[in-house]
MDAnalysis code that builds the backbone (N, CA, C; Angstrom):
import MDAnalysis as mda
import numpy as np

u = mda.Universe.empty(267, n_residues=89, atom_resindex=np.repeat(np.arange(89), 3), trajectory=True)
u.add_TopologyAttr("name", ["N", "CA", "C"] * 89)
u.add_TopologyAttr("resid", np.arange(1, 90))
u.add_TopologyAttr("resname", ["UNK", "UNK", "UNK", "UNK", "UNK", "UNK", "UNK", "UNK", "UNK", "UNK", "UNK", "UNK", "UNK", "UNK", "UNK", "UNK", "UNK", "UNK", "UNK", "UNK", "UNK", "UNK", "UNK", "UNK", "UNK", "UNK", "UNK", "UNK", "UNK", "UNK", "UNK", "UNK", "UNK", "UNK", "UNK", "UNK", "UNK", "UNK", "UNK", "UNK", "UNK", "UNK", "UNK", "UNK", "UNK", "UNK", "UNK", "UNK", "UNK", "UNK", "UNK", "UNK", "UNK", "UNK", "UNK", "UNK", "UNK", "UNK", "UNK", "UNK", "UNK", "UNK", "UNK", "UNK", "UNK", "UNK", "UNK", "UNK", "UNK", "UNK", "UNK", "UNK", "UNK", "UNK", "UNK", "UNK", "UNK", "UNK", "UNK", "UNK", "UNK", "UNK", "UNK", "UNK", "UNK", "UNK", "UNK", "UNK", "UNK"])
u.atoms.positions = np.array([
    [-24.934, 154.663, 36.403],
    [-24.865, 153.995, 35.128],
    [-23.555, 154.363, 34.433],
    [-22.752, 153.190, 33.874],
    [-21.800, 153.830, 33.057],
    [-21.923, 154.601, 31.674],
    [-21.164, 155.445, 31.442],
    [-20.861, 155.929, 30.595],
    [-20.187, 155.032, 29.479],
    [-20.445, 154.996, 28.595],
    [-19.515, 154.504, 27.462],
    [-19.548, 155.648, 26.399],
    [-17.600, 155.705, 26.588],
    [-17.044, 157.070, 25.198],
    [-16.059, 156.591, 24.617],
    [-15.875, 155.255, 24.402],
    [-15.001, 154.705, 23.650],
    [-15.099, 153.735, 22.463],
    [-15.256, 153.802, 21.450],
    [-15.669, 153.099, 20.664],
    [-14.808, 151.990, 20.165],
    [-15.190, 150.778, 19.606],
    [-13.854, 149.648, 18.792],
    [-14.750, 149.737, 17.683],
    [-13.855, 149.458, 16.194],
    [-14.256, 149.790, 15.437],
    [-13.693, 148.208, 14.571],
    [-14.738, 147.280, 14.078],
    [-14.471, 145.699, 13.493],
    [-14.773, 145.525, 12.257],
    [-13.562, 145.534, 11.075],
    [-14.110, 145.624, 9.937],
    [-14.783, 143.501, 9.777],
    [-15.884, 143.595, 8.840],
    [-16.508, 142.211, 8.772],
    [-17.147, 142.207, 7.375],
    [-17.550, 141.006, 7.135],
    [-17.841, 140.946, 5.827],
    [-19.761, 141.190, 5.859],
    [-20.245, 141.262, 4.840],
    [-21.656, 141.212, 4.956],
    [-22.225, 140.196, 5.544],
    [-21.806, 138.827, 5.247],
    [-22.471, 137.853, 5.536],
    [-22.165, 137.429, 7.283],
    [-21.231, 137.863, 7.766],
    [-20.460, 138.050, 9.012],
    [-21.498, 138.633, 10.047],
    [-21.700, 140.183, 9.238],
    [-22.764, 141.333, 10.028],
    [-23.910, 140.483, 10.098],
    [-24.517, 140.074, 9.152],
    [-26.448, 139.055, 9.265],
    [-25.801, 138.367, 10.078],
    [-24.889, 137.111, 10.419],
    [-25.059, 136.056, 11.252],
    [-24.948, 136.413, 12.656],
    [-24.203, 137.834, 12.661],
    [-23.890, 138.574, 14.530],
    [-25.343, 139.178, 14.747],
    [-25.757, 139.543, 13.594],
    [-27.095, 140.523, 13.720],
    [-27.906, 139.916, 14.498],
    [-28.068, 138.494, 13.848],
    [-29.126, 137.155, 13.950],
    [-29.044, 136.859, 15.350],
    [-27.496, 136.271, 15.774],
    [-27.762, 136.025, 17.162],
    [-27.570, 137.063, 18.026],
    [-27.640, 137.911, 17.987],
    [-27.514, 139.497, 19.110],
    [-29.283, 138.938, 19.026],
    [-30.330, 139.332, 17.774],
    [-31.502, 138.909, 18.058],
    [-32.577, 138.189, 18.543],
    [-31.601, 136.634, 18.647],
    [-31.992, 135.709, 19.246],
    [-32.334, 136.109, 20.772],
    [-30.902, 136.696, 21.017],
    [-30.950, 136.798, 22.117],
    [-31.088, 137.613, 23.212],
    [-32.065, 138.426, 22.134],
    [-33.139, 139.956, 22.792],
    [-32.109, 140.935, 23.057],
    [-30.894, 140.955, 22.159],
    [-29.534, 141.917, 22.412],
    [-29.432, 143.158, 21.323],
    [-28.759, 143.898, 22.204],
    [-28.407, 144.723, 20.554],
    [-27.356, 144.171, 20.102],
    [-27.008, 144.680, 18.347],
    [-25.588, 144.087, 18.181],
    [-24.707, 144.772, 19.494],
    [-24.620, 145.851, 19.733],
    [-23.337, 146.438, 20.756],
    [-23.217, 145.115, 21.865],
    [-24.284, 145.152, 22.453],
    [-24.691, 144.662, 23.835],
    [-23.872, 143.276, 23.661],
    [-24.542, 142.682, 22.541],
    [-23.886, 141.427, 22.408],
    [-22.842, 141.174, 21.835],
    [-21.739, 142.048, 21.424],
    [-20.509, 141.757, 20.516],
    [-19.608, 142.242, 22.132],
    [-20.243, 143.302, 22.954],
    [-19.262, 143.556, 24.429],
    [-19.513, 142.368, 25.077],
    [-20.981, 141.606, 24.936],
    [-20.727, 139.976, 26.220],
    [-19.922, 139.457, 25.915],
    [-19.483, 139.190, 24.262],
    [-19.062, 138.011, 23.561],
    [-17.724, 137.860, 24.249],
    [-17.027, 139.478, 23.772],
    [-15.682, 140.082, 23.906],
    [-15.067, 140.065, 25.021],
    [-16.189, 140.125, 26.453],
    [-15.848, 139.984, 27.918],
    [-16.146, 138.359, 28.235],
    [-16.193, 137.523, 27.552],
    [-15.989, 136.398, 27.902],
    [-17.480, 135.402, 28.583],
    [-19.128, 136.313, 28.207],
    [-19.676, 135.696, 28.517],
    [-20.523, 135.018, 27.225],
    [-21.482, 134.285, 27.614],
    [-22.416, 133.463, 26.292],
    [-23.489, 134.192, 26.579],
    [-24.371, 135.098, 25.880],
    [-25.624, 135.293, 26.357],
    [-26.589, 134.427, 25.761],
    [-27.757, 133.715, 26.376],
    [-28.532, 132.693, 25.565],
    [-30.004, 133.303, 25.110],
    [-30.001, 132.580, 24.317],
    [-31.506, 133.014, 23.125],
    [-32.519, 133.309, 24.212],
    [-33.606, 134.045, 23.559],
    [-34.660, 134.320, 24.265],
    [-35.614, 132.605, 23.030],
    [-36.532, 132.398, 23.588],
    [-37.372, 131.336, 22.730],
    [-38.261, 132.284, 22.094],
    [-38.876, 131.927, 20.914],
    [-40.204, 132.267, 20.430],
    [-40.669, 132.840, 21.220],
    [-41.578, 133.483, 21.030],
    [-42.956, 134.171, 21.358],
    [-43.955, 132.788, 21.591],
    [-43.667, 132.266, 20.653],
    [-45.246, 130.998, 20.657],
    [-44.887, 129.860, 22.030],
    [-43.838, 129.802, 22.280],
    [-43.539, 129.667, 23.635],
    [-44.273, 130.093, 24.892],
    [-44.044, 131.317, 25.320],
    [-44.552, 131.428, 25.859],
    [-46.287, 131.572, 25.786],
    [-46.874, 131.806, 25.126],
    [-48.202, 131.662, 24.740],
    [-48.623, 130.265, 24.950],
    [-47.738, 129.031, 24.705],
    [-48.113, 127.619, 25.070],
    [-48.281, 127.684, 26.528],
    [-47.080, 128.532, 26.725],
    [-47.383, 128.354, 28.517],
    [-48.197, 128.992, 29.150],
    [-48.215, 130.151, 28.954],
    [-50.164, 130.894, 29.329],
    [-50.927, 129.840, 29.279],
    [-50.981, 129.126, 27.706],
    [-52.205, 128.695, 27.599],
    [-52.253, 127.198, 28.580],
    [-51.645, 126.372, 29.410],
    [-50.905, 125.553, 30.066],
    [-51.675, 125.903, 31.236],
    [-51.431, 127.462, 31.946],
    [-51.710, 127.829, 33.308],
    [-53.213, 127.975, 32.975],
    [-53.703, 128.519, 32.106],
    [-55.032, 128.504, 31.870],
    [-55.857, 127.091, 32.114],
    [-55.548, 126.398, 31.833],
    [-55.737, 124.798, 31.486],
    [-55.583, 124.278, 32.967],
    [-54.968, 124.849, 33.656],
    [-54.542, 124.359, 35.312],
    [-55.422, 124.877, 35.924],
    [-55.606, 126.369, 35.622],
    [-56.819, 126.920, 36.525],
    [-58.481, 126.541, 36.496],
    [-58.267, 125.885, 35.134],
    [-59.392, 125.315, 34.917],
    [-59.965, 123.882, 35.387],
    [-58.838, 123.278, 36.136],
    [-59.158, 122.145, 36.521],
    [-58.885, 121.835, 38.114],
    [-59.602, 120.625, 38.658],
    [-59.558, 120.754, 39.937],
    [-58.165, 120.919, 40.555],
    [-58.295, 121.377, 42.020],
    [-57.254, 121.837, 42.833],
    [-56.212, 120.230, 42.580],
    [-56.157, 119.313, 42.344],
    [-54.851, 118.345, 42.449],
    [-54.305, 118.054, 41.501],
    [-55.514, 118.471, 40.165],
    [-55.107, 118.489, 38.846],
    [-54.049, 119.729, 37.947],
    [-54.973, 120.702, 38.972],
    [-54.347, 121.605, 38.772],
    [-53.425, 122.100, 39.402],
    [-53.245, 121.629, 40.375],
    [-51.408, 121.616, 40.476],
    [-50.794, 120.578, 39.870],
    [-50.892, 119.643, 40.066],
    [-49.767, 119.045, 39.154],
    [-49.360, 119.316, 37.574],
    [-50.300, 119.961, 36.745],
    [-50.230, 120.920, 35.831],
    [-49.608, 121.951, 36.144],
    [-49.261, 122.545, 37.010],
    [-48.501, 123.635, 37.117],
    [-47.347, 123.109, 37.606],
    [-46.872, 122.022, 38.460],
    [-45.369, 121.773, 38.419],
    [-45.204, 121.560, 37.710],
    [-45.825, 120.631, 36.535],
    [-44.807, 120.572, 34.765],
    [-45.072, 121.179, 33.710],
    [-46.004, 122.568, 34.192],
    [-45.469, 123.799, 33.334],
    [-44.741, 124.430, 34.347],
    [-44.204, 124.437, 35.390],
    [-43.036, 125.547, 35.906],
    [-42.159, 124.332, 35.134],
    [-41.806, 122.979, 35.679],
    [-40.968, 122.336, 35.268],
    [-40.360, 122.510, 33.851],
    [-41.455, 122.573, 32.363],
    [-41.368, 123.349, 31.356],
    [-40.638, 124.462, 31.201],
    [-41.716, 125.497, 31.892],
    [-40.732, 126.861, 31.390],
    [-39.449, 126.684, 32.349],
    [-38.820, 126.527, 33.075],
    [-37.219, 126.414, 33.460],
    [-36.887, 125.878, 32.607],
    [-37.197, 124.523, 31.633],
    [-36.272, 123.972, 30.679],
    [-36.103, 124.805, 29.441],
    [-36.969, 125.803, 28.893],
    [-36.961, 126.463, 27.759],
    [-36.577, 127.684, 28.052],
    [-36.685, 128.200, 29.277],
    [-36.062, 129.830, 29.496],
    [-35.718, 130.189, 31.039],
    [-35.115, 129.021, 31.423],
    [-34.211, 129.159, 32.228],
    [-34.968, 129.370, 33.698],
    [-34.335, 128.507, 34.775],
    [-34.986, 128.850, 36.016],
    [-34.491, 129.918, 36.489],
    [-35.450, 130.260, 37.957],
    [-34.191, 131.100, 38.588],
    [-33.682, 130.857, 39.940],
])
């Protein structure tokens, strides 16, 4: 694991700090984590809601509950779903 012993130091205004705060949060980051992606040239993307995923539990639930052809095709367009909201892999 690296070490980090070097610090940068960014003067910003208040309203500056809430809007970096906000999206470091979005996107399940710390501020550090996400002001070094920014700085190295990558985008890190939002995590979604919480109630998100809970739709989609409740989705697979709903699949398991129904017959085997129903319930797959309920589950290709909730996998199809969750890849569009949080990314395939």
């Amino acid at each position: 694991m690296r070490k980090r012993s070097v610090g940068i130091n960014v003067r910003v205004t208040v309203t500056e700090k809430k809007k970096v705060t906000m999206l470091a949060r979005k996107c399940g980051l710390s501020l550090s984590e996400y002001l070094r992606q920014r700085a190295l040239g990558y985008e890190p993307s939002g995590h979604p809601p919480t109630e998100v995923f809970d739709v989609l539990d409740k989705l697979d639930e709903i699949a398991e509950s129904c017959s085997v052809r129903d319930g797959a095709a309920i589950n290709a367009q909730t996998d199809r779903l969750r890849d569009l909201l949080i990314g395939g892999n």
